[in-house]
C-alpha positions in Angstrom: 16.9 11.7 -15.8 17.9 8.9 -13.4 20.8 9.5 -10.7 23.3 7.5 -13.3 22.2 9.2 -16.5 23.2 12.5 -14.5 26.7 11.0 -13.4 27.6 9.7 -16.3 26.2 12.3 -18.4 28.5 14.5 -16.1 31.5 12.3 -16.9 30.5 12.8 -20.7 30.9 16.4 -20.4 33.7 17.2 -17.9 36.6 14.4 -20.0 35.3 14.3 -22.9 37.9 12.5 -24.3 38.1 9.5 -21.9 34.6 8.8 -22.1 34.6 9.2 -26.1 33.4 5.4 -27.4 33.0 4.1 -23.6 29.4 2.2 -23.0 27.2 3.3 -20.4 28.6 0.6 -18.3 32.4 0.7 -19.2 32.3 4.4 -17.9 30.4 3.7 -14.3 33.4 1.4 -14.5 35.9 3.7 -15.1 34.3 6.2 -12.7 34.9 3.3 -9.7 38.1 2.3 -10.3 39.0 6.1 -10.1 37.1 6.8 -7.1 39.3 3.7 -6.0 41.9 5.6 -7.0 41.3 8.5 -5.0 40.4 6.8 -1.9 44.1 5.0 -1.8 45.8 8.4 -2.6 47.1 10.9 -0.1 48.2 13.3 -2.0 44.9 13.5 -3.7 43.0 13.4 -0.8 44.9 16.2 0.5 43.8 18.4 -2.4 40.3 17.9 -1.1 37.6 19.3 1.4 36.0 16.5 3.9 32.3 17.1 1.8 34.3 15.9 -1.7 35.8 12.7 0.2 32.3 11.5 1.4 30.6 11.8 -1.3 33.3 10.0 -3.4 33.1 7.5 -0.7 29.6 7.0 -0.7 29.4 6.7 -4.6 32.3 4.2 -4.7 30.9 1.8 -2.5 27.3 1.9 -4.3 29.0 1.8 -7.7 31.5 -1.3 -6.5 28.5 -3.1 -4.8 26.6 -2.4 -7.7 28.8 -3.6 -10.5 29.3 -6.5 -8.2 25.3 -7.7 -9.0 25.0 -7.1 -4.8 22.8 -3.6 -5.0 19.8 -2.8 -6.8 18.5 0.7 -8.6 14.8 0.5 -7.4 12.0 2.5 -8.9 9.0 3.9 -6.7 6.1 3.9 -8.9 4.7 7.1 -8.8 0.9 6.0 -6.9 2.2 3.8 -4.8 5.3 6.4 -3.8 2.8 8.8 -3.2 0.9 6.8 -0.5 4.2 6.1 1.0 4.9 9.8 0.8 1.8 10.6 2.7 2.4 7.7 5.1 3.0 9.3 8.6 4.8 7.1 10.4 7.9 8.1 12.6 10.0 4.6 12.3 11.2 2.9 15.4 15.1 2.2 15.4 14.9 -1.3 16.5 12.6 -2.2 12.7 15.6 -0.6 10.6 17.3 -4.1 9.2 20.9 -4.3 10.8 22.2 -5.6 7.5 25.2 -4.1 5.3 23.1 -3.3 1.5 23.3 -0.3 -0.7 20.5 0.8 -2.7 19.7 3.7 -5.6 15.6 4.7 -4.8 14.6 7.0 -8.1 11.4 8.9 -6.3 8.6 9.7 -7.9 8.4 13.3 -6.5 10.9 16.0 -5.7 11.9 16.6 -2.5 13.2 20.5 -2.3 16.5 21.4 0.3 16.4 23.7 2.3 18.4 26.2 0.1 16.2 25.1 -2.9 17.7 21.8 -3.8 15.4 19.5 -6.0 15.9 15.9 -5.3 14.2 12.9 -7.3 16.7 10.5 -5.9 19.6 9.3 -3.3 22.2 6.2 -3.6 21.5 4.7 0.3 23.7 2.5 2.3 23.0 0.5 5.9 25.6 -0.2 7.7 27.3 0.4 11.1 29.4 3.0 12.3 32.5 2.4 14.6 31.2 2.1 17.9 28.1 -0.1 16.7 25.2 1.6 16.3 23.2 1.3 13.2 24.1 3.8 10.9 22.8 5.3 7.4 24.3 7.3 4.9 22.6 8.8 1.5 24.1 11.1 -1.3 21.8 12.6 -3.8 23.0 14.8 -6.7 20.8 17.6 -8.2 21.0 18.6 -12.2 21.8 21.6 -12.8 23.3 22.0 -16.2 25.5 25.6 -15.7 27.1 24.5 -12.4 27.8 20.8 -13.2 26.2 18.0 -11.0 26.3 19.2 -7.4 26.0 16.0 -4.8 24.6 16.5 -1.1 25.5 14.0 1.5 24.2 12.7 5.1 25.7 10.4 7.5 23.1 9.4 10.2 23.9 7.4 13.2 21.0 6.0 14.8 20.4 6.0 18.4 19.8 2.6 19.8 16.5 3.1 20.8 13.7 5.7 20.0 12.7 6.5 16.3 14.4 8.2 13.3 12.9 11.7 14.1 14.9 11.4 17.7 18.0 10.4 15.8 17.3 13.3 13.1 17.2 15.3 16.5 20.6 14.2 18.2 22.1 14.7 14.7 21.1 18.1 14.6 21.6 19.1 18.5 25.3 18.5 17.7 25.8 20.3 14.0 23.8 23.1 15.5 26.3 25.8 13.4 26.1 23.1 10.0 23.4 23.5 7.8 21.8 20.3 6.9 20.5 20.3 3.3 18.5 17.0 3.1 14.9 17.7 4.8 13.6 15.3 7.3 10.7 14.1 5.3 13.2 12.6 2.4 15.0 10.9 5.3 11.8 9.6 6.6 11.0 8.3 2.7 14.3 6.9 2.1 13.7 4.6 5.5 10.2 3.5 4.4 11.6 2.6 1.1 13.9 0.3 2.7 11.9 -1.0 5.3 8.7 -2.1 2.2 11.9 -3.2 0.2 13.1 -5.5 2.7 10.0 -6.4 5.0 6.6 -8.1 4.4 5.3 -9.2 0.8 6.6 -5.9 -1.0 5.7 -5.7 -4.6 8.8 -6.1 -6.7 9.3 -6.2 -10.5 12.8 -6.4 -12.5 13.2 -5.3 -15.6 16.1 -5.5 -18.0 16.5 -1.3 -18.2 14.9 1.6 -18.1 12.3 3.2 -20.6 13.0 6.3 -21.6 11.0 9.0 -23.8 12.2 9.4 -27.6 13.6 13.0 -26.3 15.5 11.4 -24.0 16.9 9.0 -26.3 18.7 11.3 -28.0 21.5 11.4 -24.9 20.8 7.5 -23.6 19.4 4.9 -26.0 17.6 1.9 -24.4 21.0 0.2 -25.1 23.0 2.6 -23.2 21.4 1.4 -19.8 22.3 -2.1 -19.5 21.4 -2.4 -15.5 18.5 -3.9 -14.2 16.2 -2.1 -12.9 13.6 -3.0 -9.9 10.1 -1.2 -10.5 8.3 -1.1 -6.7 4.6 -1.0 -6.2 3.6 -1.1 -10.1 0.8 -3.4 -9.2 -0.2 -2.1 -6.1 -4.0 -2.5 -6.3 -3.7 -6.2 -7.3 -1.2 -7.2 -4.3 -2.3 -9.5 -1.7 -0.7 -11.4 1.3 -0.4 -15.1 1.1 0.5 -17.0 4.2 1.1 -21.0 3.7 3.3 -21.3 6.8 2.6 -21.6 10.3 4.4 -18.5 11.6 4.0 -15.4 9.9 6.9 -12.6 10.7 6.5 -9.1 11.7 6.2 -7.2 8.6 4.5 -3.6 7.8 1.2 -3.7 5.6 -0.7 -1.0 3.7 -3.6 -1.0 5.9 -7.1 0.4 4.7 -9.0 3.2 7.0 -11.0 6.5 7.1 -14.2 7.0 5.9 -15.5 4.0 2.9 -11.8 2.8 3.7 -10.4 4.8 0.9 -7.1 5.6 2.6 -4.2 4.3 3.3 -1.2 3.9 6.0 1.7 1.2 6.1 1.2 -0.4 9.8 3.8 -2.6 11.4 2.3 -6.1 11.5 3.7 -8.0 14.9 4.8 -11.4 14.4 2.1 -14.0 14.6 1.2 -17.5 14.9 -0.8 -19.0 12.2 -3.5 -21.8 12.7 -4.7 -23.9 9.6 -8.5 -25.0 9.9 -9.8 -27.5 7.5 -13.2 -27.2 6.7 -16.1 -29.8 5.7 -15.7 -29.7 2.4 -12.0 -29.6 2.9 -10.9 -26.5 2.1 -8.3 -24.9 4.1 -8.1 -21.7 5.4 -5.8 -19.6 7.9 -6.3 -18.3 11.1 -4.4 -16.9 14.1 
């Protein structure tokens, strides 16, 4: 079940009645105009703890940017997401984009808390925090059907140099009596994601909605998920880099190695300076 089937299925059964003949997409809309609600009331906010506030906030401002046509919900296809997965590669500060964008990443894989959480996806948003500094923040909601639809949220500020895992570090240096429930290595995903989404040649396919199994079906028809869906890495064998301008930019590439080159690691590709050469029978080719 995707992170909106569970929030709106959650709607479904909490207020029954105000979700009774509401589409799929009239009730995500009803869900952020209340969170809107919320958000501008201080009496309301009064009645709740800090860890209810952000995660309202952080589900408001995916659900208004993506209502808005200005986010995505972005599928990892399971191979590719598992080459990503096994990807190490600790993520220097200065490649995150310093751009304001929310996504929703469904994972192909689980990614279990530290008190036994099972995660299979996070809304994400890039931003900046008040003094400047790049800053991240993901909520991720587990299904669990006798105690509702628990959310888990982290707010990362990024150092302004370094990588992720000295950031993850700081974080934790000064929360040392907090528990932190999302492990490092969903973090560390999360980031990739981002970085393929928004760097390089990635491999990006929209469809009109989701396919679901006939069980499924039973709860969400195909027309009850009217969002567009992007499906990344689905051809991932058959991708390859074109370059038809002069300067190429830094980008990270799925680079082959290790014995009959049957592996796999994303690499951070410098910026470089591309040379067309003509040949004899006039054919042109590229070179640096």
């Amino acid at each position: 079940m995707t992170y909106l089937q569970t929030l709106v299925k959650g709607f479904k059964r909490h207020v029954p009645a105000q979700a009774k003949n509401k589409s799929f997409k009239e009730i995500l809309g009803f869900l952020e105009r209340s969170f809107d609600e919320i958000l501008h009331s201080p009496s309301v906010l009064m009645q709740l703890n800090k860890g209810h506030i952000i995660d309202i906030q952080i589900t408001h401002l995916f659900l208004n940017e993506f209502l808005a046509g200005r986010a995505q919900v972005y599928k990892i296809a399971r191979e590719f997401g598992m080459h990503l997965h096994d990807t190490k590669l600790d993520i220097p500060v200065s490649v995150v984009p310093d751009i304001f964008r929310s996504y929703l990443f469904e994972f192909p894989l689980a990614f279990r808390g530290s008190s036994g959480e099972r995660y299979t996806g996070a809304i994400v948003h890039l931003g900046k925090n008040v003094d400047g500094r790049k800053a991240i923040m993901m909520n991720s909601m587990e299904d669990k059907p006798d105690e509702g639809y628990p959310t888990t949220h982290f707010c990362l500020n990024l150092k302004t140099d370094g990588t992720i895992s000295d950031s993850l570090k700081e974080f934790d240096a000064t929360v040392k009596d907090k528990q932190r429930y999302m492990p490092d290595a969903m973090i560390h995903y999360v980031i990739k994601c981002i970085l393929y989404v928004e760097s390089g040649e990635p491999d990006l396919k929209k469809e009109g909605h989701l396919s679901t199994s006939k069980k499924k079906r039973k709860v969400f028809s195909i027309n009850e998920l009217p969002y567009p869906v992007v499906l990344v890495g689905y051809s991932f064998h058959n991708r390859t880099y074109h370059v038809d301008q002069f300067k190429r930019s830094g980008h990270f590439r799925w680079q082959p190695y290790g014995e009959g080159r049957t592996k796999v690691k994303l690499i951070w590709i410098d910026e470089q300076i591309i040379n067309r050469k003509v040949t004899a029978n006039n054919e042109v080719s590229h070179g640096s």
